[in-house]
Backbone as CSV, one residue per row, in Angstrom:
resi,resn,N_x,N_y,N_z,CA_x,CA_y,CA_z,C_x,C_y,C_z
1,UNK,-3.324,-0.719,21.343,-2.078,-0.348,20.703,-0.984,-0.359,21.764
2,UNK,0.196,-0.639,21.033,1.775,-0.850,22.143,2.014,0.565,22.146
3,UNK,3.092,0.756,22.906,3.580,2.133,23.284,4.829,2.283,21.813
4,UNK,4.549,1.205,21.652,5.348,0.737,20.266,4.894,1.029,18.941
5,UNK,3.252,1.408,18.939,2.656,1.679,18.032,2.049,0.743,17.500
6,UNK,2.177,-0.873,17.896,1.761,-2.101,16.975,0.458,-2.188,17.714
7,UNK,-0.255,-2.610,16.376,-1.581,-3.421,17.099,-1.875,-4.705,16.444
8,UNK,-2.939,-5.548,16.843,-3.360,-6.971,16.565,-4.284,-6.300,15.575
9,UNK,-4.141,-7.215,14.479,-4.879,-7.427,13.673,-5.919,-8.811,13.874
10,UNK,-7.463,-8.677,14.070,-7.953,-9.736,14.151,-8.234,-10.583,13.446
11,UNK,-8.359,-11.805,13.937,-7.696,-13.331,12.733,-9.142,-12.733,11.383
12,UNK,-10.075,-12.874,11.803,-11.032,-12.428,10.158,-10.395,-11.497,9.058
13,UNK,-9.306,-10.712,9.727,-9.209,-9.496,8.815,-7.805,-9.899,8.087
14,UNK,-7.316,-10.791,9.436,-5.743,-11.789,8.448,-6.876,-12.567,7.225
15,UNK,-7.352,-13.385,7.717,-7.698,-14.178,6.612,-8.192,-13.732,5.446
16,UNK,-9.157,-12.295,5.594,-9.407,-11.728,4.014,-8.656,-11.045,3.716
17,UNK,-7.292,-10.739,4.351,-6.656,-10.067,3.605,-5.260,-10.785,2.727
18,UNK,-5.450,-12.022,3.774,-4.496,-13.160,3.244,-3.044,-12.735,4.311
19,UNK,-2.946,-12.278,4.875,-1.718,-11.724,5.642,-1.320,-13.034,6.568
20,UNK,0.163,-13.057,6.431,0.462,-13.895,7.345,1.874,-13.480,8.335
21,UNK,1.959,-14.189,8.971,3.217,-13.661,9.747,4.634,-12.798,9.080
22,UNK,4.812,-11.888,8.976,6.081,-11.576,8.471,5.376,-10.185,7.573
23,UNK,3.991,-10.511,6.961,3.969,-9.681,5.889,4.047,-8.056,6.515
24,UNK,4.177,-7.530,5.303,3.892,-5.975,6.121,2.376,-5.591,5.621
25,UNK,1.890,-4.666,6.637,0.672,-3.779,6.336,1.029,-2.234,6.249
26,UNK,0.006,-1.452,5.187,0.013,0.057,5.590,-1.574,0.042,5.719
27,UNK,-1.510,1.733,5.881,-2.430,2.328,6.327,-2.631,3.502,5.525
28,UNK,-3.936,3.475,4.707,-4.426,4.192,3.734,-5.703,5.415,4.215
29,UNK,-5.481,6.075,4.592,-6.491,7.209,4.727,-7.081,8.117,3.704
30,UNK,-8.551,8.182,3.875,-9.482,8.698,2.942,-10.737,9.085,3.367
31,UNK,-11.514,9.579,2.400,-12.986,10.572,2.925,-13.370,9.360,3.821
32,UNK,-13.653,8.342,3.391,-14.394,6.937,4.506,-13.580,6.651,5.610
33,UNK,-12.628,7.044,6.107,-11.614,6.618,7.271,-10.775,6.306,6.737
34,UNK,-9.953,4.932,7.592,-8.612,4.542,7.052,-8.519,2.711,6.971
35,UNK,-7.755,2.568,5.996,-7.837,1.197,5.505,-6.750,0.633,6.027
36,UNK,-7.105,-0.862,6.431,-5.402,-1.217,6.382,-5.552,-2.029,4.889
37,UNK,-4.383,-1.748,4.151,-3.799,-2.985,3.318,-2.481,-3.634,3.360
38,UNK,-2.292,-4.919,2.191,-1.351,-5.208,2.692,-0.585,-5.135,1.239
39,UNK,0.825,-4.569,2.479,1.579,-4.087,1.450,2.514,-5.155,0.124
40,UNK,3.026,-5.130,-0.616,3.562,-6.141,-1.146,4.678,-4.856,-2.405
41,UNK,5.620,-5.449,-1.514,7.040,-4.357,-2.075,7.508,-5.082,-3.081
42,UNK,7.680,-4.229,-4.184,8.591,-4.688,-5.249,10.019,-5.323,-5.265
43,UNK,10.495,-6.382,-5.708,11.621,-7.380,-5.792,12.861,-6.372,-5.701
44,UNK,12.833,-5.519,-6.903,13.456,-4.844,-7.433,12.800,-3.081,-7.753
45,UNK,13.941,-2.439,-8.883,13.776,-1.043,-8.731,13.400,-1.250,-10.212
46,UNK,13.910,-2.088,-10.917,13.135,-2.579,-12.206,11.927,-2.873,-12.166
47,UNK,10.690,-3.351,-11.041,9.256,-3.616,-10.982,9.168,-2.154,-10.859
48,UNK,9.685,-1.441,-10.409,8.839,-0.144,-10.001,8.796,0.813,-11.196
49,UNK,9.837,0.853,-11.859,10.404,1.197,-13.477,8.997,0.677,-14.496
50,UNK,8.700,-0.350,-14.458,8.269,-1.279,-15.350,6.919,-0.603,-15.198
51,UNK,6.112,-0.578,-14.007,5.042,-0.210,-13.508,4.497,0.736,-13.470
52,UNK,5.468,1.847,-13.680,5.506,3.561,-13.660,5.334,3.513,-15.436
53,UNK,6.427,2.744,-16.398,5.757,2.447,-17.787,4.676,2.297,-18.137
54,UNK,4.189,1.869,-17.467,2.566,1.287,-17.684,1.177,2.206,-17.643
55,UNK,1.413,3.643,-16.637,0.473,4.563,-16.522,0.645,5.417,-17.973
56,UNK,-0.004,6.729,-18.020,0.039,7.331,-19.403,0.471,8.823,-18.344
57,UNK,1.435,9.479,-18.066,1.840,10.593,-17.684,1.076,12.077,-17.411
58,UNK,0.563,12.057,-16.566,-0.156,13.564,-16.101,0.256,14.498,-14.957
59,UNK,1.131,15.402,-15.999,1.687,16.370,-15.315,1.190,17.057,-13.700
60,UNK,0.195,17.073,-13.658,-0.951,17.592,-12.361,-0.643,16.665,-11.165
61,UNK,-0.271,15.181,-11.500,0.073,14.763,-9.713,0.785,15.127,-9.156
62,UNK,-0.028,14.557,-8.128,1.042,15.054,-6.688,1.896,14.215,-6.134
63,UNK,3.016,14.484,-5.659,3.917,13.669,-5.272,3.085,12.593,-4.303
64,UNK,2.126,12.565,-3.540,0.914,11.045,-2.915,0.903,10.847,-4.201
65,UNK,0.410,11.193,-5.419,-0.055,9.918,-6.320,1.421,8.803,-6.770
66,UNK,2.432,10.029,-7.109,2.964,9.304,-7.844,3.925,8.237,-6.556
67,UNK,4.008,8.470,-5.457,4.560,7.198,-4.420,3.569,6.434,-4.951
68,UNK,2.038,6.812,-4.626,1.114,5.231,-4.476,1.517,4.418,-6.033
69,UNK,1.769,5.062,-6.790,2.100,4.433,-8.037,3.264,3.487,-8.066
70,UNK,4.098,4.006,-7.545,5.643,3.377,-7.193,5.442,2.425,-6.483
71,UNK,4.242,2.303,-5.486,4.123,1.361,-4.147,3.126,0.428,-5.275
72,UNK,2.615,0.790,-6.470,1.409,-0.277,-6.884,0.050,-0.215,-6.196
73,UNK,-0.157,0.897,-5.621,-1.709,1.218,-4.984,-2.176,2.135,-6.405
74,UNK,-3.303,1.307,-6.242,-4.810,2.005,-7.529,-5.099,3.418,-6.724
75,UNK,-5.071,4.197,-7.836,-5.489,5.946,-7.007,-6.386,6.173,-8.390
76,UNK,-7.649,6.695,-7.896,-8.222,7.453,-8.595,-7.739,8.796,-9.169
């Protein structure tokens, strides 16, 4: 890691993840460790609108679910 915080991703893990120069990655932490994925941001504030339509509303989340929702990450 840089003092910058960046690290190399190794070419196997570009290729299954399909990542190529430019894209962005996050970093997903959970009981198994931490994942990288890759991120893929909405065009607009209308995809995120559209997408948030699409779940069925449960009062009980937590503000993590409802970002990962906004971001388009699957949450149990």
């Amino acid at each position: 890691m840089t003092v910058k915080g960046q690290v190399t991703v190794p070419k196997e893990f570009r290729v299954a993840l399909g990542l190529s120069p430019g894209d962005e990655v996050g970093f997903v932490g959970g009981a198994e460790g931490i994942r990288l994925v890759k991120v893929d941001r909405p065009r607009t504030g209308r995809d995120v609108l559209d997408r948030l339509r699409k779940v069925e509303w449960d009062p009980t989340w937590t503000t993590g679910r409802l970002m990962a929702l906004t971001r388009g990450e699957e949450t149990d």
